[in-house]
N, CA, C and O of each residue as an XYZ file, in Angstrom:
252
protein
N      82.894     97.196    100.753
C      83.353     98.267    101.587
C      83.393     99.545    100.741
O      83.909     99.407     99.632
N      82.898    100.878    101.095
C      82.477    101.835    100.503
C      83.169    102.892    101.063
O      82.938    103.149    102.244
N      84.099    103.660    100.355
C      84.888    105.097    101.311
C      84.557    106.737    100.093
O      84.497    106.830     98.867
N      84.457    107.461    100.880
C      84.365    108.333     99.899
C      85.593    109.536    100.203
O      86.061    109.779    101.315
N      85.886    110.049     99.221
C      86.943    111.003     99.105
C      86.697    111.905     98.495
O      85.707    111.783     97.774
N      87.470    113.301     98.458
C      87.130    114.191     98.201
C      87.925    115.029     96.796
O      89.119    115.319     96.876
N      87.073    115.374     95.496
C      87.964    115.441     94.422
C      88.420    116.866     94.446
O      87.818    117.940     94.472
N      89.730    116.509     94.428
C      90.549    118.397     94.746
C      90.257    119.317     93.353
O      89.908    118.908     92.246
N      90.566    120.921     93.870
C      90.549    121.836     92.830
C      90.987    121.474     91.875
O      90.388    121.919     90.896
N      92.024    120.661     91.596
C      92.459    120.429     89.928
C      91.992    118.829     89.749
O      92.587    118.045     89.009
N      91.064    118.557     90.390
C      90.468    117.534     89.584
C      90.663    116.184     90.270
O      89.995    115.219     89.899
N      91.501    116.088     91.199
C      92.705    114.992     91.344
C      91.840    114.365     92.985
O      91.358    114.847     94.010
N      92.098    112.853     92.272
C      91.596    112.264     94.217
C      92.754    111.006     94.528
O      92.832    110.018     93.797
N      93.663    111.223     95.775
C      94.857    110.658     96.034
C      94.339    109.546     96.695
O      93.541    109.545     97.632
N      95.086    108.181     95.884
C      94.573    107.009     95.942
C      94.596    106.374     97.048
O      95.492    105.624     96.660
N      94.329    105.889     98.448
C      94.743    105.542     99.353
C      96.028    104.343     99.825
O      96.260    103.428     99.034
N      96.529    104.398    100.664
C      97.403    103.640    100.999
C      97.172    101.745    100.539
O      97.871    100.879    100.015
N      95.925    101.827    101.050
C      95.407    100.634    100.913
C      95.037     99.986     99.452
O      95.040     98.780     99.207
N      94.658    101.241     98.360
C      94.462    100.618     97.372
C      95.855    100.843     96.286
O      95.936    100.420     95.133
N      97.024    101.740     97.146
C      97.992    101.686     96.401
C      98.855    100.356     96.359
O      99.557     99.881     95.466
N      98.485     99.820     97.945
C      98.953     98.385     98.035
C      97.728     97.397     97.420
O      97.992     96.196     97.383
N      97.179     97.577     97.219
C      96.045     96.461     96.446
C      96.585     96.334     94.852
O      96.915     95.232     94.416
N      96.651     97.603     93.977
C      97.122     97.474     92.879
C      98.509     97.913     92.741
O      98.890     98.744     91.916
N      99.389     97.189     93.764
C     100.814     96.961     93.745
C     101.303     98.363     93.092
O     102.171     98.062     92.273
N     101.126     99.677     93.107
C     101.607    100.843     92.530
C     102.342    101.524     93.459
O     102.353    101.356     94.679
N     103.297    102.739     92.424
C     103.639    103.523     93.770
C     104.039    104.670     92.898
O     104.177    104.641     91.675
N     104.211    105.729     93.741
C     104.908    107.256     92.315
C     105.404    106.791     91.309
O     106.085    105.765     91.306
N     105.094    107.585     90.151
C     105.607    106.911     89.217
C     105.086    105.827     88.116
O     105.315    105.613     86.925
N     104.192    105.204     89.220
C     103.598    104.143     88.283
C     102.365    104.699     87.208
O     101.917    105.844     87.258
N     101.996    103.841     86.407
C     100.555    104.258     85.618
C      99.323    103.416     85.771
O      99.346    102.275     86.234
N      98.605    103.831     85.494
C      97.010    102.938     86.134
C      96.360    102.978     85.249
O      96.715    104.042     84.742
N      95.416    102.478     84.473
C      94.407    102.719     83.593
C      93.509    102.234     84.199
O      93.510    101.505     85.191
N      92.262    102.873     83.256
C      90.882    102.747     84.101
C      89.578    101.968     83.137
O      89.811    102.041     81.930
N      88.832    101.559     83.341
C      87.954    101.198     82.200
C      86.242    101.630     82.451
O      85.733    101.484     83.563
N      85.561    102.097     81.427
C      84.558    102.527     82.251
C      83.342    101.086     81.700
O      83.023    100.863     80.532
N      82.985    100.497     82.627
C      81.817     99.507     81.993
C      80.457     99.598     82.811
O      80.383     99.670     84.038
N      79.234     99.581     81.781
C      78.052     99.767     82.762
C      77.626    100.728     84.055
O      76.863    100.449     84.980
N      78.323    101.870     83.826
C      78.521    103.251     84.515
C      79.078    102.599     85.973
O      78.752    102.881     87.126
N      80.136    101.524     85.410
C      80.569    101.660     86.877
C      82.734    101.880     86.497
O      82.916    101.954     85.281
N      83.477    101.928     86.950
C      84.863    102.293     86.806
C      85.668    101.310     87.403
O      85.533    100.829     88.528
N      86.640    101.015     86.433
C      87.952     99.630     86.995
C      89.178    100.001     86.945
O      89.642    100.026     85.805
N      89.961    100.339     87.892
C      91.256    100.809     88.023
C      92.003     99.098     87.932
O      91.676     97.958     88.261
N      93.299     99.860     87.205
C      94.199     98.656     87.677
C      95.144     99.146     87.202
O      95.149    100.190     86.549
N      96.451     98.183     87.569
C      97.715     99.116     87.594
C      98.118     98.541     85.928
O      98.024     97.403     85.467
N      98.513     99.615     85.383
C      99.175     99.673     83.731
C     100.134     98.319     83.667
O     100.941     98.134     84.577
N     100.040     97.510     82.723
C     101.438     96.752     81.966
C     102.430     97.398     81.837
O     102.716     98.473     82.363
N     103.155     96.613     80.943
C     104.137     97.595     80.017
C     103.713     98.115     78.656
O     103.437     97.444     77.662
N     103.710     99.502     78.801
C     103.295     99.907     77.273
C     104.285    100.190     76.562
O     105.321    100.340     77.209
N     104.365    100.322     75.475
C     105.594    101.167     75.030
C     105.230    102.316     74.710
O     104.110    102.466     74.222
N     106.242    103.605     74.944
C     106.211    104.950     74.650
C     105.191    105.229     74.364
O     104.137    105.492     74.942
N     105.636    105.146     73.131
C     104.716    105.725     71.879
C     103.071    105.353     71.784
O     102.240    105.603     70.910
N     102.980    104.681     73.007
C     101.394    104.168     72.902
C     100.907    105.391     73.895
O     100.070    106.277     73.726
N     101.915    105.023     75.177
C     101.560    106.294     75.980
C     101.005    107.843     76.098
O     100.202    108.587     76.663
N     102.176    107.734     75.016
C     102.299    109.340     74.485
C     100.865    109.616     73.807
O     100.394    110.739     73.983
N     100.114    108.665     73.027
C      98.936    108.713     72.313
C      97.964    109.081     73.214
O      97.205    110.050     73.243
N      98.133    108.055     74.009
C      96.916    108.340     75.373
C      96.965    109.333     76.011
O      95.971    109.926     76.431
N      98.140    109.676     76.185
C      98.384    111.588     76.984
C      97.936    112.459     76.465
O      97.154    113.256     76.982
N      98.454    112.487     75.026
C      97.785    113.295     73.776
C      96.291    113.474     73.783
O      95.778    114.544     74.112
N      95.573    112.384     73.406
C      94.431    112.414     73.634
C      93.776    113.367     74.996
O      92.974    114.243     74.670
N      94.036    113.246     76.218
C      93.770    114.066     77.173
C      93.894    115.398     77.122
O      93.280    116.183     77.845
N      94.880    115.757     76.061
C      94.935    116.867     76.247
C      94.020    117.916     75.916
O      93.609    117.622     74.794
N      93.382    119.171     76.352
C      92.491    119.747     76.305
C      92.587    120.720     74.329
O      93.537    121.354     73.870
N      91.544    120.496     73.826
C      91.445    121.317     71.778
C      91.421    122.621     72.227
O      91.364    123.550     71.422
């Protein structure tokens, strides 16, 4: 099943109802993504601790 959505001015595409209930998430939560064979795997985050987080945020942030 194939849906397409539309990526807003700041970048951002709001996950649908359906796949917020698929990967059990909700505000608040974190998701990581994986990219393999140019295709993309969402799933909802473990528990990380902090300080791992904070690395990964870091990293995003724009030099």
């Amino acid at each position: 099943m194939y849906h397409v959505y539309r990526i807003s001015s700041k970048n951002q595409v709001t996950l649908p109802k359906q796949v917020q209930d698929l990967l059990e998430v909700r505000e608040g939560d974190y998701i990581t993504y994986q990219i393999e064979d140019g295709r993309v795997y969402v799933t909802k985050a473990g528990l990380i601790p902090f300080h791992e987080i904070q690395k990964l945020k870091d990293k995003q942030k724009p030099e």
